[in-house]
N, C-alpha and C positions, 0 to 999 in steps of 0.2 A: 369267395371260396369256389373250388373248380369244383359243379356239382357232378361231374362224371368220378374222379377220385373218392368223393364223398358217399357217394352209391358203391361202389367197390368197398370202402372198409367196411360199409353198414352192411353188405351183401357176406364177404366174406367173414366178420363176426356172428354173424346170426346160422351162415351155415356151421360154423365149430359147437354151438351151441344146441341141446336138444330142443324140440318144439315144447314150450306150456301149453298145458289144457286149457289154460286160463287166457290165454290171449285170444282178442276175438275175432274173427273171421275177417281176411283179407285184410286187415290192420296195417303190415308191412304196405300193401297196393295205398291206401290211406297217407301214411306216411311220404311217402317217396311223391303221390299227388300233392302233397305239402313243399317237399323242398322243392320239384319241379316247378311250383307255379309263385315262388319268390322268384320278384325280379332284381337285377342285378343294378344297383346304383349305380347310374351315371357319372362321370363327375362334371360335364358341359350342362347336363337337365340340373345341378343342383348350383352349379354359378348362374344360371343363364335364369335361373328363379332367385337369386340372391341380388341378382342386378337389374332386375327387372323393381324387383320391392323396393331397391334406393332409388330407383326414376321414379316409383309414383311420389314416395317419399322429397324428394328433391322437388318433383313438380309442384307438390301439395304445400311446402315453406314459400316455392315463388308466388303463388296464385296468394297464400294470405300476407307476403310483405307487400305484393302488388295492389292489391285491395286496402293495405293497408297505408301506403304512401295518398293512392287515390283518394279516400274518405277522412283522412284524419286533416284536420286542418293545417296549414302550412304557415311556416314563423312567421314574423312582424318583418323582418330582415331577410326579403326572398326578393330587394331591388340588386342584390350585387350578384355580380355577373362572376361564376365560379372556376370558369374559363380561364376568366381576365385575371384571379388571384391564383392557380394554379401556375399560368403558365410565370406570372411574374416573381411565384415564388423559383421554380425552376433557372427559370435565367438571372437569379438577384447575385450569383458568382460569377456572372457571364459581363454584367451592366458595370461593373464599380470599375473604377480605375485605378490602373496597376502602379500602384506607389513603393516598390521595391526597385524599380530603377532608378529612382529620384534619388539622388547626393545626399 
């Protein structure tokens, strides 16, 4: 909210109105040192704090998968080469022979 329009209604309201005996000294000064010294949200200070909490976040699941691959013991079946079946799954459309031109 624009705090200069904000002091003018407050400003202009209080002059239509007579002063209370009851209100206490310098009150108004009080107030206005209130809305003066809220500061105005950001909105780059509150993404740039929202993305900073998913990096530690993000960091803190690699460190304990990472820990966790390292210390847990590893299968029975860690001689085959994962490479070797990756890439032979990939090319297993590539290797057969094409029997739609045969008679």
């Amino acid at each position: 909210m624009n705090t200069a329009a904000l002091h003018e209604k407050l400003i202009s309201a209080a002059r239509r109105q007579d002063p209370d005996k009851r209100v206490p000294y310098a009150f108004e000064k009080r107030i206005m040192a209130l809305i003066a010294s809220r500061a105005v949200a950001d909105r780059w200070v509150v993404w740039s704090s929202g993305l900073w909490r998913a990096a530690v976040s993000c960091v803190a699941v690699a460190v304990v998968f990472g820990a966790a691959v390292l210390l847990l013991p590893s299968s029975a079946n860690s001689s085959k080469d994962l490479s070797q079946d990756f890439e032979n799954t990939l090319l297993a459309s590539v290797d057969q022979p094409d029997n739609s031109s045969m008679p």
